[in-house]
C-alpha positions as CSV (number, residue, x, y, z in Angstrom):
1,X,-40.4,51.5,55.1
2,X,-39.1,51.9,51.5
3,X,-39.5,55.7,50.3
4,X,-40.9,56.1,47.4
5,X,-41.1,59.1,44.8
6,X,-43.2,59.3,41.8
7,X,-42.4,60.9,39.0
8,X,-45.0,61.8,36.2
9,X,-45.9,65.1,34.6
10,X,-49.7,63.5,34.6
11,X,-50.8,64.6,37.7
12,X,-54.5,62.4,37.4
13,X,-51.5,59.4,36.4
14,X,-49.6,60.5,39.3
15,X,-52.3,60.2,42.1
16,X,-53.2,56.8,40.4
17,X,-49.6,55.4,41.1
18,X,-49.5,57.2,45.0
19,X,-52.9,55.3,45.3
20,X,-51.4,51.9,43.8
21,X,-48.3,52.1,46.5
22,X,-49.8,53.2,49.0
23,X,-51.8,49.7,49.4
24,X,-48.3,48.0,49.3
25,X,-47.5,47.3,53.4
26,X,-43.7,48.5,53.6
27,X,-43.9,51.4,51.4
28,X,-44.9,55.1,51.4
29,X,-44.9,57.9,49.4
30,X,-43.0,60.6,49.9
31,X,-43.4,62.7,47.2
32,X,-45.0,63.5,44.0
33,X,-42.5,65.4,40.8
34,X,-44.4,66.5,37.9
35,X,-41.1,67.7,36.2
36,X,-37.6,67.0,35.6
37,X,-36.6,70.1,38.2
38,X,-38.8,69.3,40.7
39,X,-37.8,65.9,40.7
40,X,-34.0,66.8,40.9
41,X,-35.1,68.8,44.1
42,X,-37.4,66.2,45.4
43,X,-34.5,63.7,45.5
44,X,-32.0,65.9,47.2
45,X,-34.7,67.3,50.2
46,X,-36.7,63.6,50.6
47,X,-33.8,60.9,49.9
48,X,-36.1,58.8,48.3
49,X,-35.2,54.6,48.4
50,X,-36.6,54.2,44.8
51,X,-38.2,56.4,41.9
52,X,-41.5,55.7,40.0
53,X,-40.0,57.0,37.0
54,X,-42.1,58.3,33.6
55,X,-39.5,59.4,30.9
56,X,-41.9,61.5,29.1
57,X,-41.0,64.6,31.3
58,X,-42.4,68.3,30.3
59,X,-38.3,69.7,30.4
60,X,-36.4,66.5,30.4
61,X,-36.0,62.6,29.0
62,X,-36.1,60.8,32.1
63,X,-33.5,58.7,31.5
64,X,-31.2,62.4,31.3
65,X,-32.4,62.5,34.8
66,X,-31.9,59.3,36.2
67,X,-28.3,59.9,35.2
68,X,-28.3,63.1,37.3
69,X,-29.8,61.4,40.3
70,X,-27.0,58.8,40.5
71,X,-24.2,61.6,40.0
72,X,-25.7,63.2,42.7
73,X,-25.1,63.4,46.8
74,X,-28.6,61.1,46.9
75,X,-28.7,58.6,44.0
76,X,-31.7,55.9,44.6
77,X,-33.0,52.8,42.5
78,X,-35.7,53.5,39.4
79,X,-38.9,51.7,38.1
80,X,-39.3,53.1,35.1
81,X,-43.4,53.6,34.3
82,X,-43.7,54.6,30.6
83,X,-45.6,54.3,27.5
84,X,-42.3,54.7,25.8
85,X,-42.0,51.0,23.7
86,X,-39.0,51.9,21.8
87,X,-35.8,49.3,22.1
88,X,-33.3,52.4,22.4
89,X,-35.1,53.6,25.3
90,X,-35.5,50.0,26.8
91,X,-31.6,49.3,26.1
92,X,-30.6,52.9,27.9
93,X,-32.7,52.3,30.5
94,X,-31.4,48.4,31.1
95,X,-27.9,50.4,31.2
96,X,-28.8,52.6,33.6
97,X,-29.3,49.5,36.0
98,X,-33.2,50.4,36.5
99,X,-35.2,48.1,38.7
100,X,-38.0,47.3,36.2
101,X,-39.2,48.8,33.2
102,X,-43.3,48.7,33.2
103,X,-45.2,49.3,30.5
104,X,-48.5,52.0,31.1
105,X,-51.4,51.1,31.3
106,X,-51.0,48.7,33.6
107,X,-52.8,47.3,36.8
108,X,-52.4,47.5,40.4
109,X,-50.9,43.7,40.6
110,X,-48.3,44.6,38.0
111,X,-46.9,47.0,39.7
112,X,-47.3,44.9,43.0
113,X,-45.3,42.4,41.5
114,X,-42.5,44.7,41.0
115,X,-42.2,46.6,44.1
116,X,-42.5,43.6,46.2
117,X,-39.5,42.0,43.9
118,X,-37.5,45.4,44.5
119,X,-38.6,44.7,48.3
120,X,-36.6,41.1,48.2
121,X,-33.6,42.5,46.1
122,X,-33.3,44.9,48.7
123,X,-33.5,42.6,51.8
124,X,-30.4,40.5,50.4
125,X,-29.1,43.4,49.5
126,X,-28.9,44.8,52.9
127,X,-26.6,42.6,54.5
128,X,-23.4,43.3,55.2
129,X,-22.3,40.2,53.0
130,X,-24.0,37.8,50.9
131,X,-24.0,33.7,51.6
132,X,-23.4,32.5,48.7
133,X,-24.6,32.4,44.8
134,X,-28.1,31.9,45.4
135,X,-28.1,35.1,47.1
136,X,-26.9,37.0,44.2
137,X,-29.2,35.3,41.8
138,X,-32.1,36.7,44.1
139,X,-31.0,40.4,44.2
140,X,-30.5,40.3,40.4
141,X,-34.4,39.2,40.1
142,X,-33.5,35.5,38.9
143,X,-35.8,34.0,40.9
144,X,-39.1,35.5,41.0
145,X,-41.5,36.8,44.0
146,X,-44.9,35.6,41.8
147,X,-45.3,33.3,39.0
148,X,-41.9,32.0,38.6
149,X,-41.4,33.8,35.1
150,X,-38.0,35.3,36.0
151,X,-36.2,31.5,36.6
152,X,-34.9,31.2,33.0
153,X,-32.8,28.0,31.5
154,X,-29.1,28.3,31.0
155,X,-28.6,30.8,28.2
156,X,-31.5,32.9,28.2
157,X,-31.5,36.1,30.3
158,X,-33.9,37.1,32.8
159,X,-34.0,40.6,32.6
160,X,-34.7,39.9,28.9
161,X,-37.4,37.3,30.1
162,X,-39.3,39.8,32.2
163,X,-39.3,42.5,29.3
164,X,-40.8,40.1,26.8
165,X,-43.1,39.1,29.8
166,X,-44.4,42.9,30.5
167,X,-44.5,43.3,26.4
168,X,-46.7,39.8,26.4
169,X,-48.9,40.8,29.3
170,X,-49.3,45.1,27.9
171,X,-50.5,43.9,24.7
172,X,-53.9,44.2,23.6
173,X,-54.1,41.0,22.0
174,X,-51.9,37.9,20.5
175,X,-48.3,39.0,19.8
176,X,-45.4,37.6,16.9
177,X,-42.0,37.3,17.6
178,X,-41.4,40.3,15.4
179,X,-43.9,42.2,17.1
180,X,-41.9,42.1,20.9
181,X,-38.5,42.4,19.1
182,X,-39.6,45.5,17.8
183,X,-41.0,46.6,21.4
184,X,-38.3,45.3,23.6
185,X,-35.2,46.0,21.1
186,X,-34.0,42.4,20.8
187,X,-33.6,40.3,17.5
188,X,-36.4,38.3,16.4
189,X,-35.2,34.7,16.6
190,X,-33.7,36.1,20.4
191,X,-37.6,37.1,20.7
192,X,-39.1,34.1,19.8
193,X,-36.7,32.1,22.2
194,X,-38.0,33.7,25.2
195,X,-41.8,33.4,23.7
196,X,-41.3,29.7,23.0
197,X,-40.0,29.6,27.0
198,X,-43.2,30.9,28.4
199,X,-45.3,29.3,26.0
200,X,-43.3,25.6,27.5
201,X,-44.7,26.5,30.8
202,X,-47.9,27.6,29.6
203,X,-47.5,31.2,30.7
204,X,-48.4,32.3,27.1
205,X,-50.8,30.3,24.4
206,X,-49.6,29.5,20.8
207,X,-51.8,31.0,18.0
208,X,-51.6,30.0,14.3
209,X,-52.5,32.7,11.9
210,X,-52.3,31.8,8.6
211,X,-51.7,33.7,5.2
212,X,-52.0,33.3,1.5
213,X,-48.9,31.2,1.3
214,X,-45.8,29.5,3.5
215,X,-46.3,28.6,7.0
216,X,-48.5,30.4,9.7
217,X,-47.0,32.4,11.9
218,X,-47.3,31.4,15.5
219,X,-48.9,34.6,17.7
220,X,-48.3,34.5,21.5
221,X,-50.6,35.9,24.2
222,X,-50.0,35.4,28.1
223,X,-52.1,33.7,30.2
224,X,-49.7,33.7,33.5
């Protein structure tokens, strides 16, 4: 079983995300942290496999913490669950080599999908040697468990990909380029690469919207 501690100073949030795990087979909840502190102690008496991180903590940026837990004698992998959109925080928490980065509100399939991709990073990662590249490629999410929105061409990255994805599929309607650049913390034209990849494989539709003068801009919405 992959232990599991969530971390969220909401406690009516909190009981949501035990509820959503706890109809994953494989995983369980150990324990729920409503603070920075009592996540800190969490960790060390429950050796949690994995953290269902918020970062907007009542005494500490959750990120700050994270970097504790790994400095610690029980460091453990992080799905970070936050309304926080801003690139800095997305960019800090990509550094600190979290799992996933998942945008609230969310469903109880979203955060399926992740846990069962951590699941299959952790399987590959378990042995005591890996067979070859493909093998890598898997524990690095390159290929992924559902929808196949991970596999990116040459060139374009997939932890990128699945950002612009959970921006794409948190939105409350049609997004630009501009719009996820300013979310995920990526360049426009970067954006719109990634949004003119999912939109190939019809995972997101193309809107026009047009203005006064020059060319419409093209609004993406997904549909994966």
């Amino acid at each position: 079983m992959i232990r599991v501690l969530v971390v969220d100073d909401d406690f009516r949030v909190a009981r949501i995300h035990v509820g959503f795990v706890q109809r994953v087979p494989g995983f369980e909840v150990v324990g729920v942290a409503h603070s920075g502190a009592e996540a800190l102690v969490a960790v060390e008496e429950l050796a949690p496999d994995l953290l269902l991180l918020d970062l907007y903590l009542p005494d500490r940026f959750g990120l700050d913490l994270l970097a504790d837990v790994h400095a610690g004698s029980h460091p453990c992998d992080a799905i970070v669950i936050t309304a926080a959109k801003e690139g800095d925080a997305v960019r800090a928490a990509i550094r600190l080599g979290v799992t996933d980065y998942l945008l609230k509100p969310f469903g109880f399939a979203d955060l399926e999908d992740r846990l069962r991709r951590y699941e299959a990073q952790r399987a590959v990662l378990a042995r005591a040697e890996v067979s070859d590249q493909s093998d890598i490629d898997r524990a690095l999410s390159r290929n992924a468990t559902r929808g196949g929105s991970a596999s990116v061409p040459k060139g374009l990255s997939p932890e990128t990909a699945r950002l612009v994805q959970s921006a794409l599929r948190e939105a409350s309607g049609p997004l630009s380029a501009t719009d996820v650049a300013e979310v995920i913390g990526v360049s426009r034209v970067s954006a719109r690469r990634y949004l003119e990849h999912f939109a190939s494989r019809d995972e997101a539709v193309v809107r026009l919207r047009y203005g006064s003068t020059g060319r419409p801009e093209r609004l993406y919405e997904w549909t994966g």
